[in-house]
N, C-alpha and C positions, 0 to 999 in steps of 0.2 A: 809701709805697705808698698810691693813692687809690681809694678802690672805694664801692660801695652796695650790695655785697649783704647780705644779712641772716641767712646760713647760709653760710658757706665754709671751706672747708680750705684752709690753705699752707702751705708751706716757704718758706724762704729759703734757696738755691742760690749757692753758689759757682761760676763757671766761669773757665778759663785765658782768656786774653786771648789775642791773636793767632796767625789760627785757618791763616794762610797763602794758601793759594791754595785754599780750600775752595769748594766751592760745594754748595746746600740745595735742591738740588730737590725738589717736589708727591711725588715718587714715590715718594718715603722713606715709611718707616711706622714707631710709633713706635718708640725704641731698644728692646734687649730687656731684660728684667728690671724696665720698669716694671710695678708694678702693687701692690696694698696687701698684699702678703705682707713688703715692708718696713718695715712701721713695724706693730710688735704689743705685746702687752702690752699692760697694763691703761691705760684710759684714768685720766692723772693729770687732778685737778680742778688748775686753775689763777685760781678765783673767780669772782664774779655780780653786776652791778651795776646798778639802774635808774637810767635817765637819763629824764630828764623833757624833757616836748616846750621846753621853754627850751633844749636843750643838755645838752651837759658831757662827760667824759672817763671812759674805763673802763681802768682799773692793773690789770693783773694779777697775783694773791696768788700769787707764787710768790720768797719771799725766797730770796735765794741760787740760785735756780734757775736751767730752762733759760730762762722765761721773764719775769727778772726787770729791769725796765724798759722793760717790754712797754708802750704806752699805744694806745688808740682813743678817735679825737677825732670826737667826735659833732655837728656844728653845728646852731643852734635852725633847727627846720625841718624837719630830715630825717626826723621824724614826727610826727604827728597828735598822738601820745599818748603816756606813759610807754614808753621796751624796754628789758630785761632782758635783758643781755647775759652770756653762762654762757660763759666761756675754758677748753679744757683740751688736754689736747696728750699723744700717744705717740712715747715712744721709738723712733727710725730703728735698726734693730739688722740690716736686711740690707742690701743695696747695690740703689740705685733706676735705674743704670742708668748708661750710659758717658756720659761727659763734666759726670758731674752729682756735687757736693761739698757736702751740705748742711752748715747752718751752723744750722738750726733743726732742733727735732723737726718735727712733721708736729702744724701745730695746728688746733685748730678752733673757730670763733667761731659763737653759734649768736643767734638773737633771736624767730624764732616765724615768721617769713617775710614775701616780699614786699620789692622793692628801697625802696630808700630814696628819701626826694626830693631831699636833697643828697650831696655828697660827701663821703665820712666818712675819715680819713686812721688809716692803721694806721705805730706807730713800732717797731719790732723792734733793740733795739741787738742789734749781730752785730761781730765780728772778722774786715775780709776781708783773706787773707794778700795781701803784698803779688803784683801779678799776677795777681791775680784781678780780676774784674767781680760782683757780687752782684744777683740778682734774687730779687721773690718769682713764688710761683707759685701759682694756686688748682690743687687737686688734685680731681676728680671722684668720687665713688663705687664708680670701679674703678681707681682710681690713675692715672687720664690726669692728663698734667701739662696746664696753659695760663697762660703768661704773663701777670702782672697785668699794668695799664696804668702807668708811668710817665708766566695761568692759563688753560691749556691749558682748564681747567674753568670754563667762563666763557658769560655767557650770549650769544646771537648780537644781540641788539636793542642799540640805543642807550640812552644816558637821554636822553628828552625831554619826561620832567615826566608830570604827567598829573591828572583831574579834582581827583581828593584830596589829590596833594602835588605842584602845577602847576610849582614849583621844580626838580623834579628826585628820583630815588630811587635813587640812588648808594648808600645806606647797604642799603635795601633789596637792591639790586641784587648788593652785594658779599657781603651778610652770606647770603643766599641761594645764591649762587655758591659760597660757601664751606662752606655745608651739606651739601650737593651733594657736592661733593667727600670731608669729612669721613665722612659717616654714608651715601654709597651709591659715590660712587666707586672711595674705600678697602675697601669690602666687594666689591669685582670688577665693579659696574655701569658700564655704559661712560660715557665723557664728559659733560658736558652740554651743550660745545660742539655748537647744531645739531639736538640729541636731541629737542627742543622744537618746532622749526621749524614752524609752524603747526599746533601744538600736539600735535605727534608724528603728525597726519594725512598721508594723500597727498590730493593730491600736494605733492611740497616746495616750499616757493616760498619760498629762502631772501634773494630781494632784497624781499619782502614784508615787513618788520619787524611791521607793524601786524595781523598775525593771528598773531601769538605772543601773543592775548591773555592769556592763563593765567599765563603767566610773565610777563609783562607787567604784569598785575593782582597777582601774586603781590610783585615787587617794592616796587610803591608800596604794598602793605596793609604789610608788615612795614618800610615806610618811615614808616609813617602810625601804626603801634606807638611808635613811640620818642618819646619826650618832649622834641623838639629844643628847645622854649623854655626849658627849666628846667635836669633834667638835664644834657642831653649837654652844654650852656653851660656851664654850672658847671663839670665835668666837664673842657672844654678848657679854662678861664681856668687850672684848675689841672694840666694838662700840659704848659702852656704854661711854666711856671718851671723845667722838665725842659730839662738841655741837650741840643744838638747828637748830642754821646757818648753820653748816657745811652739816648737811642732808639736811636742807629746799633745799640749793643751789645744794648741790647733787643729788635729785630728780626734780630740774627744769632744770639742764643743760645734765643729761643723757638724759631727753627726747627730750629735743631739739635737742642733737646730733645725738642721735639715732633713734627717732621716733616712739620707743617701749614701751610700759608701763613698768610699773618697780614694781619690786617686794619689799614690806616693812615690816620689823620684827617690831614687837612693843613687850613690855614688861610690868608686874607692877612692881613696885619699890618695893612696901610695902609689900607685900603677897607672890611674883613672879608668874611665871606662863607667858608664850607668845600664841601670835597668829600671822599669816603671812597672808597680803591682795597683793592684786595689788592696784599699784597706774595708772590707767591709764588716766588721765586728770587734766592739773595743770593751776591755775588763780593765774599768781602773782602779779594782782592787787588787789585781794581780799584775796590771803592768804589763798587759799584753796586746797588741794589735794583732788580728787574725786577717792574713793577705791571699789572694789567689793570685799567685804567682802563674804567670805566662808559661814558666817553663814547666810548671807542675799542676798541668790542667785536674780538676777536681781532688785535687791533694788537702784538707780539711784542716790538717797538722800543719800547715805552713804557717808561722809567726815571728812578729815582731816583740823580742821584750824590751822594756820600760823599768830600769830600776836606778835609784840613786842619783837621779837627775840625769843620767844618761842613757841612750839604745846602748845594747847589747849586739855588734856587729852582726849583718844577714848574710848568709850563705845563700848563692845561688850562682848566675853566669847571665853572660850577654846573651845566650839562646840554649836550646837545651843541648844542642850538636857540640857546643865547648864546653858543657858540662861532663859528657858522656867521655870527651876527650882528655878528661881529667884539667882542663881550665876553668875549673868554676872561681868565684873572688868571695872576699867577705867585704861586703859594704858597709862603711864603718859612719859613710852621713845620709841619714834618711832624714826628709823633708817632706811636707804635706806644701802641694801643689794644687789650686784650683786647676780643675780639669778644661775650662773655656778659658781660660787665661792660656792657655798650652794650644789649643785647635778653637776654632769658631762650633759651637755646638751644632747651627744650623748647617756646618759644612757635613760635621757627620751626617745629619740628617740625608743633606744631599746624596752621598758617596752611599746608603743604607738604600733609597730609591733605587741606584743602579746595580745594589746588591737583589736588589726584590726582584729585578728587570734581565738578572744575570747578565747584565752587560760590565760587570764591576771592573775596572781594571782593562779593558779594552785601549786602547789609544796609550796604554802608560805599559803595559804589560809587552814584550815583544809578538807582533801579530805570526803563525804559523797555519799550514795546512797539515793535517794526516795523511797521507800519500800509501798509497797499495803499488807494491812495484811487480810488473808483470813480468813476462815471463820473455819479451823483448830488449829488454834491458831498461825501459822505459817503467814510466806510472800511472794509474787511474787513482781517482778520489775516492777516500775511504768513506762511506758513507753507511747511515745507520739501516742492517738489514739486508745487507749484501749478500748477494751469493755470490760461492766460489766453489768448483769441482776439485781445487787441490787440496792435498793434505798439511802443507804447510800454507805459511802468510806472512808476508815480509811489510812491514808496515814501518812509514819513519813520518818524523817529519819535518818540515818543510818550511822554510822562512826567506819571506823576499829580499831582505838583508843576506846577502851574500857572506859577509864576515861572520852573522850569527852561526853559531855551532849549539845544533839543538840535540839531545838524548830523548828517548823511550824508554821505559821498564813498563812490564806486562804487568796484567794479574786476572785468575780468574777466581771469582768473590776474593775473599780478601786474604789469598796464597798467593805469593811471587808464582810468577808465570817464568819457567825458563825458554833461553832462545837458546838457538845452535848457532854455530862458527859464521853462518850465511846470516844472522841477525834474523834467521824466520821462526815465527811459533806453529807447535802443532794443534790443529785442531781436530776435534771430537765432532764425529756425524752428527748433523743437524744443528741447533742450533748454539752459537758459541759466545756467551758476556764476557767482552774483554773490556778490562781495567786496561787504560792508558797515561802512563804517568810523565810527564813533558818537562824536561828540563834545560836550560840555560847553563852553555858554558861560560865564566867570565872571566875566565883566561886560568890557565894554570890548573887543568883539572875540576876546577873549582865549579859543582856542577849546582845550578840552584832551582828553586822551584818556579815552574813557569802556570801548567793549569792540569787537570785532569781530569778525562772522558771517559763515557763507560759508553760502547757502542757492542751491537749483538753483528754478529756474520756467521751466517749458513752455511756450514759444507754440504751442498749437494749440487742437484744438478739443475742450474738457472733452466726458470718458464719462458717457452716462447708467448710474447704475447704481440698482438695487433690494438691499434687503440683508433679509434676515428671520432673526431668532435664535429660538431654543429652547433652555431649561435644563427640564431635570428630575434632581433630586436628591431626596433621601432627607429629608424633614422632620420637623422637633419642635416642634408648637404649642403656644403658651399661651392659653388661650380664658379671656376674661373676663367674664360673664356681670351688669353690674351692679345687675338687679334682682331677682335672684333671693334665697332667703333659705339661708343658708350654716346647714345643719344641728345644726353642733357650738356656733356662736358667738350662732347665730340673730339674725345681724344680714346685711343685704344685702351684694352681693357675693358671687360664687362665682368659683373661680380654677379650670380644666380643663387637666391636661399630656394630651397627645395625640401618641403616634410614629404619624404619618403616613405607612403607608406607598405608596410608588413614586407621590406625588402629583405630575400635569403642575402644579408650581407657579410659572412662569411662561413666557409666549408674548405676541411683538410682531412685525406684520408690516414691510414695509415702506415704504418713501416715495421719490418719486421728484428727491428732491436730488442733483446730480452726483456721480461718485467724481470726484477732485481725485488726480489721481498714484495713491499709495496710499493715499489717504484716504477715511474714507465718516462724513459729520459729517449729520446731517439731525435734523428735528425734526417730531412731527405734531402736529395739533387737529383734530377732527371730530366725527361723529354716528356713531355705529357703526349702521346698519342690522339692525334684529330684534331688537337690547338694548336699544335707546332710549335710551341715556345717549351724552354727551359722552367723551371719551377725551383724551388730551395723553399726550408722550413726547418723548424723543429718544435715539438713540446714537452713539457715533462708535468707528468700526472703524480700525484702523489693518494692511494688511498689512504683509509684506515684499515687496523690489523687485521680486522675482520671483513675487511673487501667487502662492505655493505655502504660504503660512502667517500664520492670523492671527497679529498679534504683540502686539493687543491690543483690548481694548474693552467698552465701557460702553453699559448702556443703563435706561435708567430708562421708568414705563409705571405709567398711573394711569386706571383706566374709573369711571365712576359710571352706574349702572344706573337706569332706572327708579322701582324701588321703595325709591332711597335709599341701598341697597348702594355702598359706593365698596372698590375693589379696586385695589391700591399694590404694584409690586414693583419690585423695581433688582437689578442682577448685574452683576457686572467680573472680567475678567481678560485668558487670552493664553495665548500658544503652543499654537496647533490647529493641526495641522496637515493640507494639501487630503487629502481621500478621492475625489472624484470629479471629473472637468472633464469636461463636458457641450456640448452647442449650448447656448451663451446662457446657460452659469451654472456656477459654481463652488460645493462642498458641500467643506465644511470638519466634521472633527467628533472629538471626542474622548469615549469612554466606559466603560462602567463605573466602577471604583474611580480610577481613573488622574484621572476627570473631575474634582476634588477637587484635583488638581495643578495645574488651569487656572483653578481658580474662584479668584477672590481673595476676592469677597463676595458675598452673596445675601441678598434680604430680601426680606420679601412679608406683608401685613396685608391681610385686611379690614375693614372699621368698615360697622354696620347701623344702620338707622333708628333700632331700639329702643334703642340702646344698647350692645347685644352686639357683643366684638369679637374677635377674634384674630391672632396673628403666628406667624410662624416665626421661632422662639426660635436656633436652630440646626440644623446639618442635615451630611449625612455624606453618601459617594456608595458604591452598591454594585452588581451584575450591570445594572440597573437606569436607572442614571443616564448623561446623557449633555448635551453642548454641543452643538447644531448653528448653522451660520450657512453662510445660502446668499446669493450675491453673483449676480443676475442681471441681465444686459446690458437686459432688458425684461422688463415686468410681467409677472409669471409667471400671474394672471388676474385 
């Protein structure tokens, strides 16, 4: 058995040999009776050994025992520094389950964590009755078994490579697929065939592959996890001395035990080059493995045969873009690979959160912006909802990497969108869904997948709008006084707490910047009339479609007065919703204690000539306190 993890439980399993006319369907779940109420009793020590980063072998102290001529062969390399490897192992005293005939206890090798960098080989002498097949198994923490290494639930996109792993993400693709199915399908969550489909949005636009970004992005991050140069290498030169048999029987009795599809590396011999499918349905009266191949999302006929002690080589390719190219191979060695032995299952898990969080692939993916280029030769942010009075729209985009070389391709639903000579597309009166499809150059033409938006833009003619906020809440000052002389210490400085009560602590009018859809972004500068100072500001309002509720917004606001005085406040939040709709203006507002629930933040200082300053420290909302924000079609005066 060849493995690198650095904490695992197995057994070695007995099972009968031919199994008939069986067949292993996804829909199984595990047999009954698995789980860790069979193996109890005290854990026996079975010894402890440091192996030093040169290498070397860990014997297990158990003379006579169950685990005597146990070895683990450590190769130089497979860490950094000294591990300390502790063997011990519990008696099987219940029954783990049908079709399952252990031949070990239930052991467990432990080293402080963290996969290895090579492939460490575990030797278990075992007795298997004749008619039998022997595998090991790593066991889980609730007694799930999973096959060492010697789909209906399938995602709907192709592989075809993409910026960070431009090769192809088959391994992503499959190991993901089979997530999926393991830790939500089997828990009663429906398919994942589709489930996805531009990204669980309407409308569906299942011949659109390229706004499945999420899963998409999802694939190639946990493709982009694995340590294909080292590792997995390693890893196959040593599967590779596994025969024909020993996988076939490998892949039918993982899934009998387990119930799970199984993950299969295949390789060419002649050329090299690998690809990774799932095995999920086996006929071993006919010698067949039924696989969902990456490159042939929902294809049912894809298989593996099984005759005469050997596979029958698979047809396919490293993505589906070298197939289509006429590069496809025949993989003449296919191997059965535990799927955690290849990635840490809980790392998927992890990488599947920031798939739920659509952050997937952020920080690993090349960061860009969508850029509107005007009509000064410059740009504005493309943003969702825009209006524009032109008939065309030059849209690119934009990456703070100076060397990056990023592409667009259009679409509207899911028809290529063409551009003209100028790179602008034309749009259709009112409102326009464009498909955004964002590509990476990585030298040489070579364009690959980076992410893709679907954002709407208005042709018509932008609203004027006016917007004016009002917060008053409930404050707590700290006034700092720095020349003054502090009674007790009789050194300068004096510090003042002050509950302010029901102070208007901050007010900003309006500006006359377009609303933008549902948008209200503006900025001011001026002279305020009768205070004599300068002023600066901005905020940006965001409603909903139906302009019956802010859903959110900021706004910052800074006066410097005459006599030196400068006066600073900022407040954010959301969810107001309208109280009144008027001729020519919309009044939004939420108050009392409730008002506390909309504020995210509030702040407000003033700083004087002399020195003297204060803030609000914090602040609370009560009868008292309230949000307004009024959206006026025209200057209110």
């Amino acid at each position: 058995m060849k493995f690198s993890k650095t904490m695992f439980v197995l057994v070695v399993i007995a099972l009968t040999l031919g199994l008939g006319g069986c067949e292993f369907l996804t829909q199984w779940f595990n047999p009954p009776g698995v789980g860790v109420s069979w193996a109890s009793g005290d854990s026996i020590p079975a010894g402890s050994q440091t192996v030093p980063a040169s290498g070397g072998t860990v014997t297990a102290n158990d003379p006579g025992g169950a685990l005597s001529g146990m070895v683990i062969e450590v190769p130089a390399g497979a860490y950094p520094g000294g591990k300390t490897f502790t063997i011990s192992y519990k008696l099987i005293t219940g029954d783990p389950g049908a079709n399952i005939n252990p031949l070990t206890p239930l052991i467990t090798v432990e080293n402080g964590g963290a996969f290895a960098d090579d492939v460490m080989t575990v030797t278990i002498p075992v007795a298997i009755p004749a008619g039998y097949f022997a595998m090991g198994f790593f066991v889980d923490e609730n007694g799930k078994l999973e096959g060492m290494p010697l789909v209906a639930d399938d995602w709907q996109f192709e592989n075809r490579g993409s910026y960070i792993e431009p090769n192809g993400h088959c391994a992503g693709q499959a190991l993901t697929a089979m997530w999926y199915y393991i830790e939500r399908s089997q828990q009663g969550t429906s398919t994942l065939w589709n489930r996805f489909d531009n990204n669980g949005d309407a409308p569906a636009t299942p011949d659109l592959w390229q706004d499945d970004s999420l899963g998409y992005r999802l694939a190639s991050v946990v493709q982009h996890d694995i340590d294909w140069k080292n590792w997995l290498k390693k890893t196959f030169n040593v599967l590779v001395a596994a025969d024909d048999p020993l996988n076939w029987n490998a892949f039918l009795y993982a899934m009998l035990v387990t119930g799970e599809p199984q993950y299969v590396s295949i390789r060419n011999s002649s050329v090299g080059g690998g690809h990774a499918m799932i095995v999920y349905k086996a006929d071993a009266d006919t010698g067949t493995l039924y696989v969902a191949d990456p490159n042939y999302p929902g294809n049912s006929s894809r298989k593996i045969q099984y005759a005469n002690g050997s596979f029958t080589p698979y047809n396919s390719g490293a993505n589906k873009a070298e197939i289509d190219a006429g590069n496809g191979k025949a993989y003449d060695q296919i191997r059965y690979f535990a799927k955690t032995a290849l990635v840490c299952w809980s790392q998927i898990a992890a990488r599947w959160a920031e798939f739920e969080l659509a952050t997937i692939g952020d920080g690993i993916f090349p960061a860009y912006a969508l850029e509107v280029a005007d009509d000064s030769g410059g740009s504005v942010p493309l943003t969702n909802g825009m209006v524009v009075s032109s008939d065309k729209l030059g849209i690119f985009a934009a990456s703070p990497d100076p060397a990056l070389s990023l592409g667009v391709f259009f679409y509207r639903g899911e028809e290529p969108l063409p551009f003209d000579s100028n790179g602008k597309i034309d749009l259709l009166e009112g409102e326009n869904r464009l498909g955004i499809y964002i590509l990476g150059n990585l030298g040489g033409g070579n364009w690959k997948y980076i992410d893709f938006q679907w954002v709407t833009v208005t042709k018509g003619t932008p609203t004027t709008g006016y917007v004016k906020i009002v917060v008053q809440v409930h404050g707590y000052i700290t006034a700092y006084h720095p020349f003054e002389i502090d009674q007790d210490t009789g050194q300068p400085g004096v510090t003042y707490y002050s509950d302010s009560p029901y102070e208007m602590l901050g007010f900003r009018s309006w500006d006359s910047d377009a609303l933008t859809g549902n948008k209200f972004t503006a900025s001011w500068s001026g002279f305020m009339e009768g205070e004599q100072g300068p002023y600066t500001g901005s905020m940006n309002v965001t409603f909903n479609d139906a302009m019956d509720r802010v859903v959110s917004f900021t706004v910052t606001d800074s006066q410097t007065f005459d006599n030196g005085e400068v006066d600073r406040w900022s407040a954010s939040g959301g969810d107001i919703p309208i109280e009144q709709v008027g001729n020519g203006f919309r009044w939004f507002v939420i108050e009392d204690t409730a008002t506390c629930l909309s504020l995210d933040s509030f702040t407000e200082s003033w700083r004087y000539a002399n020195g003297d300053n204060q803030d609000v420290t914090s602040y609370t909302c009560d009868g008292l306190s309230y949000i307004e924000i009024y959206l006026y079609d025209k200057k209110p005066y």
